[in-house]
TORNU-693097 format. One record per residue: x, y, z of N, C-alpha, C in turn. Coordinates in steps of 0.2 Angstrom, whole numbers, padded with zeros to 4 digits, always signed. Each point is the difference from the previous one (the first is absolute). Example, Ala and Ser with C-alpha at 12.3 -4.5 7.8 and 13.67 -1.06 7.14 Angstrom:
<sites>
+0066-0028+0039-0004+0006+0000+0004+0006+0000-0002+0005-0004+0004+0006+0001-0004+0005+0003
</sites>
This chain:
<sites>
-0112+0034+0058+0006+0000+0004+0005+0006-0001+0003+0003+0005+0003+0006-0001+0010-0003+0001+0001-0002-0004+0007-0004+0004+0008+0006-0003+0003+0001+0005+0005+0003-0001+0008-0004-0001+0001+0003-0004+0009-0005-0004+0005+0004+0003+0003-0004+0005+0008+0000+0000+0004-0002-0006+0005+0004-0002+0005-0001-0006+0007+0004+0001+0007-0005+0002+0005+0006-0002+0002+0001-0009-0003-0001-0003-0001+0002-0005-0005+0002-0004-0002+0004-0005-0006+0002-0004+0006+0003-0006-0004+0005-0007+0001+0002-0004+0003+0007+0002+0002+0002-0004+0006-0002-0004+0002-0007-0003+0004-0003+0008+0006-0004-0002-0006-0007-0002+0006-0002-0005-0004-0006-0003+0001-0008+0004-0003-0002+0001-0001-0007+0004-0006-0006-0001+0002-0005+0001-0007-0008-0002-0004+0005+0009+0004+0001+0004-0006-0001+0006-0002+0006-0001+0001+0010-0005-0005+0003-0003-0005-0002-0004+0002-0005-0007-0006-0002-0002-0004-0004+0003+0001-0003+0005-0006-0006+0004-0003+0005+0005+0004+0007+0002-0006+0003+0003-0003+0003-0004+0002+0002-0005-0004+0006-0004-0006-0005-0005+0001-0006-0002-0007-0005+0000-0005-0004+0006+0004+0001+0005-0006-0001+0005-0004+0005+0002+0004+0006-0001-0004+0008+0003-0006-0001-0009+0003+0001-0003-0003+0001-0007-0010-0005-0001+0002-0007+0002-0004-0004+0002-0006+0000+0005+0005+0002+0007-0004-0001+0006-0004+0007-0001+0001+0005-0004-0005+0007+0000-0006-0001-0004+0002-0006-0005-0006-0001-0003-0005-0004+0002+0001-0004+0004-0005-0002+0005-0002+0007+0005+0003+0003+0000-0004+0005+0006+0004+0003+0004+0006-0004+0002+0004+0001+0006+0003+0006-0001+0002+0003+0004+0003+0005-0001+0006-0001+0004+0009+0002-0004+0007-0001+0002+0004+0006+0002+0001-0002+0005+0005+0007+0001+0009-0002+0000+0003+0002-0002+0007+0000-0001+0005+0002+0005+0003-0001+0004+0005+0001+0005+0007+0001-0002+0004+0005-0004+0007-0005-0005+0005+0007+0002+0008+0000-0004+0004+0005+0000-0003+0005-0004+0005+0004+0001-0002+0007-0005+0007+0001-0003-0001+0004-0006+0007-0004-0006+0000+0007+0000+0001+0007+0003+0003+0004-0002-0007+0002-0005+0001+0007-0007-0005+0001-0003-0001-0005-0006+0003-0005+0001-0001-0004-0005-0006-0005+0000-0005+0002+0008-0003-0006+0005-0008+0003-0005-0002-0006-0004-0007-0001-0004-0006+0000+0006-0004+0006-0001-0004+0003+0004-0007-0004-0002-0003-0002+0007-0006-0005-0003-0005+0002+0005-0006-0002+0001-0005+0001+0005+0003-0008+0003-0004+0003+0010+0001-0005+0004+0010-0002+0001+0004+0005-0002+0005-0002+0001+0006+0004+0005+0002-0003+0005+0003+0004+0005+0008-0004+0000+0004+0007-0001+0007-0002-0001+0005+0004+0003+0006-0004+0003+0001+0002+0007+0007+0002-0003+0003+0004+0004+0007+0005-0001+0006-0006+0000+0004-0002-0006+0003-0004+0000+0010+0001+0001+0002-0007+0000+0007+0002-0002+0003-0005-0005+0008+0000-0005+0000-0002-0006+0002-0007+0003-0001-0005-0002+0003-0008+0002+0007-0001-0003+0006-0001+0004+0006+0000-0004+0002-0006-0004-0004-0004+0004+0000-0009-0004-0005-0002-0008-0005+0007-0001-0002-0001-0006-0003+0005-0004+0003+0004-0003+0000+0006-0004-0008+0002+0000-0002+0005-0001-0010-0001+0000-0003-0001+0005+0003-0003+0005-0003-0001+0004-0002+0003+0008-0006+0000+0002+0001+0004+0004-0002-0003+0009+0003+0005+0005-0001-0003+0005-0007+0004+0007-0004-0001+0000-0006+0004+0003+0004+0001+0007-0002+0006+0002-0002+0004+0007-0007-0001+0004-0004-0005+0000-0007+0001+0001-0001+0002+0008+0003+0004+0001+0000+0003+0007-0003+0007+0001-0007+0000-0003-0003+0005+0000-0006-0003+0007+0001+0005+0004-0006-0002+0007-0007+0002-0003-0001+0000-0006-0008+0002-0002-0002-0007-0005+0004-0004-0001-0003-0007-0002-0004-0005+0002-0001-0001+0009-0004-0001+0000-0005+0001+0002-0001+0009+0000-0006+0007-0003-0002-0004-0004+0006-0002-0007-0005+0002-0007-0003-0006+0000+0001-0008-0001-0001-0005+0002-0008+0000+0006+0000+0003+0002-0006+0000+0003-0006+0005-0002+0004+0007-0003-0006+0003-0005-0003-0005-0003+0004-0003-0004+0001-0004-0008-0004-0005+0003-0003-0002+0005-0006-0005+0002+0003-0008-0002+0006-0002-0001+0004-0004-0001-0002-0007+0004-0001-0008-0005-0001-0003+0001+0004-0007+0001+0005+0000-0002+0006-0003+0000+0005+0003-0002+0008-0001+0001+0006+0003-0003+0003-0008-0005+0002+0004-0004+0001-0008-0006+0010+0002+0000+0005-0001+0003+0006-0001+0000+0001-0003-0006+0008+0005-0004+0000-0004-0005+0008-0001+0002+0005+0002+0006+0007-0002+0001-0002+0000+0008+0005-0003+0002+0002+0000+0007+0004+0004+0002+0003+0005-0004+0004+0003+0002-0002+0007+0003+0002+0005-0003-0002+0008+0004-0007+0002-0001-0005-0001-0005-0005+0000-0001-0006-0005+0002+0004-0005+0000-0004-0006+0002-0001-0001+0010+0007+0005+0001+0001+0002+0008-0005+0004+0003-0001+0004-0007-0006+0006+0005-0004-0002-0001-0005-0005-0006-0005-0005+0000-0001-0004+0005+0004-0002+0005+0000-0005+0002-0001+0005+0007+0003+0004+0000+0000+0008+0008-0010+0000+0001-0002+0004-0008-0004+0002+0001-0005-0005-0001+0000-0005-0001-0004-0006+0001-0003-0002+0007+0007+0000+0005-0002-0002+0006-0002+0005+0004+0000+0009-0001+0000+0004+0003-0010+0002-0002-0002-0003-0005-0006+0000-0003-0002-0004+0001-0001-0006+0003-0001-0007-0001-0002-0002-0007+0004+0000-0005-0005+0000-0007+0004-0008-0002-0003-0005-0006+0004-0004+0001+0006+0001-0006+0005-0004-0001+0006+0001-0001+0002-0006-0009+0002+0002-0004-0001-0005-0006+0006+0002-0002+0004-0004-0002+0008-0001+0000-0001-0005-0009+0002+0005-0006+0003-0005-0005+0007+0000+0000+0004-0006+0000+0006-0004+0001-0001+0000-0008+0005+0007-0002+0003+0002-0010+0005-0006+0001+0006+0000+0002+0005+0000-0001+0004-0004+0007+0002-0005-0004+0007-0006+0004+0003+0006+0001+0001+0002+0007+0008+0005+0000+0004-0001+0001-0001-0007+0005+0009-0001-0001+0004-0003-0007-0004-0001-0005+0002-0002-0007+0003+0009-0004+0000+0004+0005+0003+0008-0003+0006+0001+0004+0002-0003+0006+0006+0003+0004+0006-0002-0004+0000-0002-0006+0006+0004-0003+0002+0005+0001-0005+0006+0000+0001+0006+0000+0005+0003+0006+0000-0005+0006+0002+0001+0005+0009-0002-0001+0002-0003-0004+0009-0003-0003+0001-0004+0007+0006+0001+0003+0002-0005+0006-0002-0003+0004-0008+0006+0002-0004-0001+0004-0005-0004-0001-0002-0003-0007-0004-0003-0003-0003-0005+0005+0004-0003+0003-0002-0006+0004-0001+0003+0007+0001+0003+0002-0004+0003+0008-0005+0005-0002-0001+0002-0005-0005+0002-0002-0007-0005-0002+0000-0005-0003-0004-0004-0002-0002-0002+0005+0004+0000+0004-0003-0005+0010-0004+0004+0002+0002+0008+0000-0003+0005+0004-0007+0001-0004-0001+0000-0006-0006+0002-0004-0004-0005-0001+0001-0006-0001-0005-0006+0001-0002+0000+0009+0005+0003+0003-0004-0001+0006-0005+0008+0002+0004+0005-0002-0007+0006-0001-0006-0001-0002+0000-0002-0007-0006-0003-0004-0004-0004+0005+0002-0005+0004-0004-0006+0000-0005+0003+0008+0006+0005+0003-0004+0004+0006-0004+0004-0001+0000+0003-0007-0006+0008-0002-0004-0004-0002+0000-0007-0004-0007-0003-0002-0004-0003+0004+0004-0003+0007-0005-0001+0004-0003+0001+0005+0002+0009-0001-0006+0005+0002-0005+0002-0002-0002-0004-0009-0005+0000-0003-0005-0001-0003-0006+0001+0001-0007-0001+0002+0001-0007-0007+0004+0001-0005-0001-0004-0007+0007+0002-0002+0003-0004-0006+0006-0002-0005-0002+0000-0006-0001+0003-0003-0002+0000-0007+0006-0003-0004+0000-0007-0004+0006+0001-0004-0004-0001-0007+0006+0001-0005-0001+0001-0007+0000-0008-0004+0002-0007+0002-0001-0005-0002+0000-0004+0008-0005-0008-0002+0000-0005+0006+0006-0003+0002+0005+0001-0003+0010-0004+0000+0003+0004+0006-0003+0010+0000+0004+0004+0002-0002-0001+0007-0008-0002+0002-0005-0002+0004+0005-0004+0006+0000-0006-0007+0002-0006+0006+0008+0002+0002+0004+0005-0003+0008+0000+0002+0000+0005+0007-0003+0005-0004-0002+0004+0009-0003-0004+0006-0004-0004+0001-0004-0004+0005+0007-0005+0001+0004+0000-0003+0006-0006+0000+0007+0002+0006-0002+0010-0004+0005+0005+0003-0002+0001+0007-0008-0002+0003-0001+0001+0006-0005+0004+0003-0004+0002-0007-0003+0008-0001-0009-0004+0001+0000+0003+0007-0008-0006+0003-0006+0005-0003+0000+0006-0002-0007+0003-0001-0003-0005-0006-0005+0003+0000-0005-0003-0006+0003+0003-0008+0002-0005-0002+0001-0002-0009-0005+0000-0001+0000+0005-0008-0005-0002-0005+0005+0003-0006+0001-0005-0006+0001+0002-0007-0005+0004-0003+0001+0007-0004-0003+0004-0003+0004+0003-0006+0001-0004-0004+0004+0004-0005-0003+0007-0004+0006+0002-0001-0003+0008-0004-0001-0001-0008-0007+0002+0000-0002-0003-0010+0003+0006-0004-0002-0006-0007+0002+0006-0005-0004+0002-0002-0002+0007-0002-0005+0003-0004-0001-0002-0008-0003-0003+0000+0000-0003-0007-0004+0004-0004-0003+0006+0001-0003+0006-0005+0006+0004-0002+0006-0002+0001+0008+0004-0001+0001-0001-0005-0001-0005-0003+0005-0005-0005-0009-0001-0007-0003+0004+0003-0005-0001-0007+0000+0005-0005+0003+0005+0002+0001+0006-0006+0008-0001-0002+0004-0005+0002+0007+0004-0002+0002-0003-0008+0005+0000+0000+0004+0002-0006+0006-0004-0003-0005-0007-0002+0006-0006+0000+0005+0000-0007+0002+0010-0001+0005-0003-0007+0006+0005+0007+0000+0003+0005+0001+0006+0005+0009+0001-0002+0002-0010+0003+0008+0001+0001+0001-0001-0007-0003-0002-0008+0002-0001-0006+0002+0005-0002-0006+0005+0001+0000+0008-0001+0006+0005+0003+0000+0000+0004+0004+0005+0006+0010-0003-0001+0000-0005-0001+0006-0004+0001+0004+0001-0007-0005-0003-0006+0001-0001-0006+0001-0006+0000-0002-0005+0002+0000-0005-0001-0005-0005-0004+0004-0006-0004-0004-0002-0006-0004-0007+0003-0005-0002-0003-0004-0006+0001+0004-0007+0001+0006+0002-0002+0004-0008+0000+0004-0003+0008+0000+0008+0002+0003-0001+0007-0006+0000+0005+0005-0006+0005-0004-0002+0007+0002+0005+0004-0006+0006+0002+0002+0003+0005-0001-0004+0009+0006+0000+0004-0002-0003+0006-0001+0006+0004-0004+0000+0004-0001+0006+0005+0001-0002+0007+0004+0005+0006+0000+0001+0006-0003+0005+0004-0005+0002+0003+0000+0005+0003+0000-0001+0009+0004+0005+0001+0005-0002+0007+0003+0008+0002-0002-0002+0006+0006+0005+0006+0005+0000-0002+0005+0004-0002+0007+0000+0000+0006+0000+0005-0003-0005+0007+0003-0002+0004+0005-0008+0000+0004+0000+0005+0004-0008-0002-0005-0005+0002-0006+0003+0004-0005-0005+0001-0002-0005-0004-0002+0003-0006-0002-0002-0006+0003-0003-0006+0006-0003+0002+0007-0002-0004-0001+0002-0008-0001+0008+0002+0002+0001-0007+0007-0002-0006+0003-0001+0004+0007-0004-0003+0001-0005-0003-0006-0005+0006-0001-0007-0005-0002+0002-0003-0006+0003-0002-0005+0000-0005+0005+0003-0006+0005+0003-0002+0004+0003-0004+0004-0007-0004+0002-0003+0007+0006-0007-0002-0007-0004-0002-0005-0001+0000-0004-0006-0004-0004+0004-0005+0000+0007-0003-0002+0002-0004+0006+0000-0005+0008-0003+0002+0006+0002-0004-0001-0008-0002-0002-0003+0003+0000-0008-0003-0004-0002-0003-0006+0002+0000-0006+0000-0005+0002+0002-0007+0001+0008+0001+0003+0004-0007+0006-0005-0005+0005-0003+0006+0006-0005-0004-0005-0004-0005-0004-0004+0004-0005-0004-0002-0005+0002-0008-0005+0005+0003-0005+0003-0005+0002+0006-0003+0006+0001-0005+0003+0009+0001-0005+0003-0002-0007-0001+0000-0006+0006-0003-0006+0000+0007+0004-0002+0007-0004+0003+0004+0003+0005+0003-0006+0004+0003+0005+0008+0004-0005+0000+0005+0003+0003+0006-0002+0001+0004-0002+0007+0005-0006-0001+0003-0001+0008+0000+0000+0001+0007+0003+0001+0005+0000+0002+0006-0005+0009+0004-0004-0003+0003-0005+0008+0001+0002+0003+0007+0001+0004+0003+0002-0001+0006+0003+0008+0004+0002+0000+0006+0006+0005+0005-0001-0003+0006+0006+0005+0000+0006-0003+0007+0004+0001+0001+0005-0002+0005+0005+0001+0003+0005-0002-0007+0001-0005-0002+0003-0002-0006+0000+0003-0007-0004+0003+0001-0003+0003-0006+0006+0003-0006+0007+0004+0004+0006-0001-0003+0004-0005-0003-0001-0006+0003+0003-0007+0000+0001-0001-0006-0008-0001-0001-0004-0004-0005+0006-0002-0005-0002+0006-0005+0002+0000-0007+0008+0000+0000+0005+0000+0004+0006-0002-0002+0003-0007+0001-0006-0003+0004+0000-0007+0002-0002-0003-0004-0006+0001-0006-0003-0002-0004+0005+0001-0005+0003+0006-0004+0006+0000+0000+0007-0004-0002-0001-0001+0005+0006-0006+0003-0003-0006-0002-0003-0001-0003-0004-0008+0000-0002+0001-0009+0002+0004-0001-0001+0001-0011-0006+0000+0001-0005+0005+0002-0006-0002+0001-0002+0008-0004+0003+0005-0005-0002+0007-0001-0004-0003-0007-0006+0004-0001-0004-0001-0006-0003-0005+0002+0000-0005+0006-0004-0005+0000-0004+0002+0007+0001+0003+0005+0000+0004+0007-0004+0004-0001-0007+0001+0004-0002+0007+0001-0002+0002+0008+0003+0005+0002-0004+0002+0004-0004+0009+0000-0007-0002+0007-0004+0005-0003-0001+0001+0008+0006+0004+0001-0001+0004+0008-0002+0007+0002-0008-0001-0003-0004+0008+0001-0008-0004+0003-0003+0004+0003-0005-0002+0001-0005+0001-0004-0004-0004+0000-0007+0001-0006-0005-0003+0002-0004+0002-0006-0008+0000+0006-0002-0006-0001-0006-0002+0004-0004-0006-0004-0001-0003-0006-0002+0003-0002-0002+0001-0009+0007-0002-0003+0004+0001+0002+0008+0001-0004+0001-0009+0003+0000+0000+0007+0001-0005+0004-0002-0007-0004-0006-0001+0001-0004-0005-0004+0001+0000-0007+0001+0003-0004+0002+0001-0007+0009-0004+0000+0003+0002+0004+0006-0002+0001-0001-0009+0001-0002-0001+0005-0003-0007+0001-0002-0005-0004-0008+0005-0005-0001-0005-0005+0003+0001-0006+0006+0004-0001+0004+0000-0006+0007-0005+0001+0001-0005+0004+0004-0004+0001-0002-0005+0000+0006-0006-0001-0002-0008-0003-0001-0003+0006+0005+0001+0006+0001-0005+0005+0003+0005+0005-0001-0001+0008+0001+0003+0005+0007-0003+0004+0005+0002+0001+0005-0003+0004+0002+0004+0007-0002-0005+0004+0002+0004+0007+0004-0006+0006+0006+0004+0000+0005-0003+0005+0000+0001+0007-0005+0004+0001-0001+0000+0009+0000-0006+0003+0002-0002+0007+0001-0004+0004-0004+0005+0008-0002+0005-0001-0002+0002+0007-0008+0004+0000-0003-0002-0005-0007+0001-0001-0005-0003+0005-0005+0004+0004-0004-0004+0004-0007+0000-0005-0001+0003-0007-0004-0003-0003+0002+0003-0007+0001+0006-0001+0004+0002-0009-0008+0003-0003-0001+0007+0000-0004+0002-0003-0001+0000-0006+0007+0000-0002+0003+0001-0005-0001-0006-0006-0001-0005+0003-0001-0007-0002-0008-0001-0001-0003+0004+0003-0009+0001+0000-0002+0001-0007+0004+0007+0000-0001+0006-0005+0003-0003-0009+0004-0005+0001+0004-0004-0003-0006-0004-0004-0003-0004+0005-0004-0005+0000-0008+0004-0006-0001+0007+0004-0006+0003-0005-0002+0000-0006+0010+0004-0002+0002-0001-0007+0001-0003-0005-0002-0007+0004+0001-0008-0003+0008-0002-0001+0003+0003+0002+0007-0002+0001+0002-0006+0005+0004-0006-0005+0001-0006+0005+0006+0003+0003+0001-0003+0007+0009+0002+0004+0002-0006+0002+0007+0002-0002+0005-0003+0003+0005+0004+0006-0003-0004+0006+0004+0002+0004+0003-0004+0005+0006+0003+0005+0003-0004+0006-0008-0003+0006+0003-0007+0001-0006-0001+0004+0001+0001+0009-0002+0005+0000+0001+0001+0008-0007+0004+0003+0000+0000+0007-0005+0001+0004-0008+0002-0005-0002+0006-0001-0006+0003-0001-0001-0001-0006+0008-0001-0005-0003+0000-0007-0002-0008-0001+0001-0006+0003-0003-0004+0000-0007-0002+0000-0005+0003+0003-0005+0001+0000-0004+0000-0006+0005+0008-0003-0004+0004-0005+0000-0004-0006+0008-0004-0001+0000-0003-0004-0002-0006-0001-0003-0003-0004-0001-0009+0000+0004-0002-0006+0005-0004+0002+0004-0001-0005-0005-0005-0005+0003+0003-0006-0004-0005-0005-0006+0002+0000-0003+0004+0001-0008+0002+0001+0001+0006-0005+0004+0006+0003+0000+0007-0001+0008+0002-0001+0005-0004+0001+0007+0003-0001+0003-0007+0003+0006+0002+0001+0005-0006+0001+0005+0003+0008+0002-0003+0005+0003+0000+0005+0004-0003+0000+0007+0005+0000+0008-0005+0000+0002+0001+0006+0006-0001+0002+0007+0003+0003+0001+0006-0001+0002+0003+0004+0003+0006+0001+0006+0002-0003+0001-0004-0008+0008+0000+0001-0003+0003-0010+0008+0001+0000-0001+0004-0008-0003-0007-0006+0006-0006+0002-0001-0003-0007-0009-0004+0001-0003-0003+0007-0006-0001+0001-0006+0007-0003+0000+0004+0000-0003+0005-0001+0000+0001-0009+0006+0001-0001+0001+0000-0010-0003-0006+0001+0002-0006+0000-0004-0008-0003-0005+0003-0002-0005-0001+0007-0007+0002+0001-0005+0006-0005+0004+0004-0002+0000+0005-0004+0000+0000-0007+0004-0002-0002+0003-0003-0006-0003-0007-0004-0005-0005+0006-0005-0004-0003-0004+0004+0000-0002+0005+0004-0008+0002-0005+0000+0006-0006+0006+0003+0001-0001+0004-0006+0002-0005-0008+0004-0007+0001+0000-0003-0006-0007-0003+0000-0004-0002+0006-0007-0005-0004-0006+0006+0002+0000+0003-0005-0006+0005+0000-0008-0001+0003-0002-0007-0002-0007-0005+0003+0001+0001+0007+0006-0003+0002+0002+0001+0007-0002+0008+0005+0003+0005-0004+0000+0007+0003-0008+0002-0003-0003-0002-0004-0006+0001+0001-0006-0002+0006+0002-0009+0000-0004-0004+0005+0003+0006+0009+0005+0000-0001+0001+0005+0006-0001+0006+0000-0004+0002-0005-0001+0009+0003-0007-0001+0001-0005-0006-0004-0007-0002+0001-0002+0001+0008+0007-0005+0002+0000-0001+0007+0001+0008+0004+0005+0003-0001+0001+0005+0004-0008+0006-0001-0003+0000-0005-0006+0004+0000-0005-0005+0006+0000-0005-0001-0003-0004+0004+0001+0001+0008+0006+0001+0001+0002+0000+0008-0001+0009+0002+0000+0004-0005+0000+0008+0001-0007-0001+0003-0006-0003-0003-0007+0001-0001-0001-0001+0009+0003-0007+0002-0001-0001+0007+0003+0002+0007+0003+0007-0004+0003+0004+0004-0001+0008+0000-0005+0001-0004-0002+0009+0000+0000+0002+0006+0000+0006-0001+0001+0005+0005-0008+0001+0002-0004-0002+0000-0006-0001+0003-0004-0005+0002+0004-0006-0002+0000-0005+0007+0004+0000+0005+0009+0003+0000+0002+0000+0005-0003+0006+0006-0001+0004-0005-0004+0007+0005-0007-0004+0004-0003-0004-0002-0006-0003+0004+0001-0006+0005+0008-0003-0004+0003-0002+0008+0003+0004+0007+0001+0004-0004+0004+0004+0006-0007+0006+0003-0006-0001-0006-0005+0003+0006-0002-0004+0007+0000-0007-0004-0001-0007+0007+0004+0002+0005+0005+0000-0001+0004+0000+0005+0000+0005+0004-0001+0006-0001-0001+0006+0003-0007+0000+0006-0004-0004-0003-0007-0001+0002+0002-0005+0005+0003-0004+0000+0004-0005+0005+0001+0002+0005+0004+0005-0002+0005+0002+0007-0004+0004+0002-0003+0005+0000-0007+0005+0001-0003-0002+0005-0004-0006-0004-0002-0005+0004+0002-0002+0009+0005-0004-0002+0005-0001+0005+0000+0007+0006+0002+0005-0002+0001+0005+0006-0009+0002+0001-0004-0003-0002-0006+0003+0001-0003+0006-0004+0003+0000-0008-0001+0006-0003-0006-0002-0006-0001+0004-0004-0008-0004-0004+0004+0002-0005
</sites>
């Protein structure tokens, strides 16, 4: 298959819905397919690849990094047609997922929509208008997706709340795997080494957008009640963002210096997975995840979590299986935290588990559901 990717995003800027396309392209070429890219262009800092076309952008004022495409070139649906293209795979409904949606029907090609992101769960960004924007955008969403030939979500929960929302095309859950060949060379002394930190202390770890999405605040206030509790845990926050100044004066404010870290630089895989499996326990306070990649990758490094249980991370998580699922609130989160790094049997029974749950989530199973699915909808428009 020849399938082309709608994206308002790619690399450079860092994102969970770049890494889910950069392992489904990774994946689906090793079966044979061949992916073509559809994304912004970041100025000279835009990472030059084969099969990738990138369109003259502008800067987004609501998120630093970010950028907004012009896909208003009249030779797209020229190149799309050279390119002998066999479906368009939409990864936003917005401006990219527009021209996706243009060039679809002006091709007849069929149309594959992954639903990343609850967006009315972000119009905070919006302040007053939060509320007339949340009407407006679950009503956008529910009109782009059922223009499409398929719905791709990232867990079964996301599945039934869209269909709830009124989104009639065809649902199928495909979550994005983890590459579990990432996590077999790393370097589990990484954060001892690099930190200076001794074998006595519980390192906890977050890795997160440094959006208000992600309550990184909570996670500060229940890493500040943990620490009252266990003073030889520290905690290592991985991440950028818009907050990214915030952070440490908040943490700061919370007696939290010598116990605090944050590592607001990008780093590569190798680094990535070495960070992961050089930590004791994973703590993440999202409340707006439609699956948490980041929870997958978690799961690899044999890391148990303790997380807020809400939408997608519920899935990933089984409580009591592979981590533990609280409330969203500071002192449920420290509890939760706080029993496993005191019963050590416990954090081990749970990371057993998290290696368990990684296995039946690689990125080469879910790459061979989302070949089905392609094959489906192919099918459906009469394609082979």
């Amino acid at each position: 298959m020849r399938i082309a990717i709608f994206s308002d995003s790619w690399y450079p800027y860092i994102s969970g819905v770049n890494r889910s396309i950069e392992i489904f392209k990774m994946e689906l070429e090793k079966h044979g397919h061949q992916v073509f890219l559809f994304v912004p262009a970041y100025g000279n800092r835009s990472r030059q690849e084969p099969d990738l076309y990138r369109f003259a952008s502008l800067p987004a004022v609501f998120n630093p990094g970010f950028r907004l495409a012009l896909p208003l070139s009249p030779r797209l649906t020229r190149t799309l047609k050279k390119l002998s293209v066999d479906l368009i795979h939409s990864q936003s409904p917005m401006i990219m997922g527009r021209a996706g949606l243009f060039c679809s029907r002006r091709l007849n090609l069929p149309l594959v929509f992954t639903h990343h992101t609850l967006y009315d769960l972000y119009t905070h960004y919006a302040g007053l208008l939060a509320g007339p924007a949340t009407r407006a955008l679950t009503s956008y969403v529910r009109n782009y997706a059922n223009q499409c030939d398929l719905v791709i979500t990232p867990t079964n929960i996301v599945a039934e709340l869209l269909s709830k929302r009124g989104i009639t095309a065809p649902l199928k859950a495909v979550s994005t795997g983890v590459v579990l060949e990432e996590f077999e060379q790393c370097d589990r002394n990484w954060l001892r080494r690099n930190l200076g930190l001794s074998d006595k202390e519980t390192i906890i770890l977050c890795v997160a957008r440094l959006g208000l999405e992600k309550n990184i605040f909570l996670l500060l206030d229940s890493f500040a009640l943990i620490n009252r509790r266990l003073p030889e845990t520290r905690l290592v926050l991985v991440g950028l963002g818009p907050l990214r100044n915030k952070i440490r004066p908040y943490a700061g404010s919370l007696g939290l210096e010598g116990r605090f870290y944050l590592l607001d630089r990008e780093f590569s895989r190798l680094e990535l997975a070495s960070i992961y499996s050089s930590a004791d326990l994973f703590l993440y306070p999202s409340v707006t995840e439609t699956q948490g990649i980041i929870i997958n990758e978690a799961h690899a490094a044999g890391l148990p979590v303790v997380a807020a249980g809400a939408y997608g991370v519920t899935e990933m998580v089984e409580d009591g299986v592979d981590g533990i699922l609280t409330d969203p609130a500071p002192e449920a989160l420290a509890e939760a935290a706080a029993k496993m790094i005191k019963d050590k049997a416990l954090r081990e029974v749970l990371g057993q588990g998290a290696l368990k749950a990684a296995r039946r989530i690689s990125s080469g199973q879910m790459a061979e559901k989302m070949i089905s699915a392609y094959r489906q909808v192919l099918t459906g428009k009469g394609g082979n």
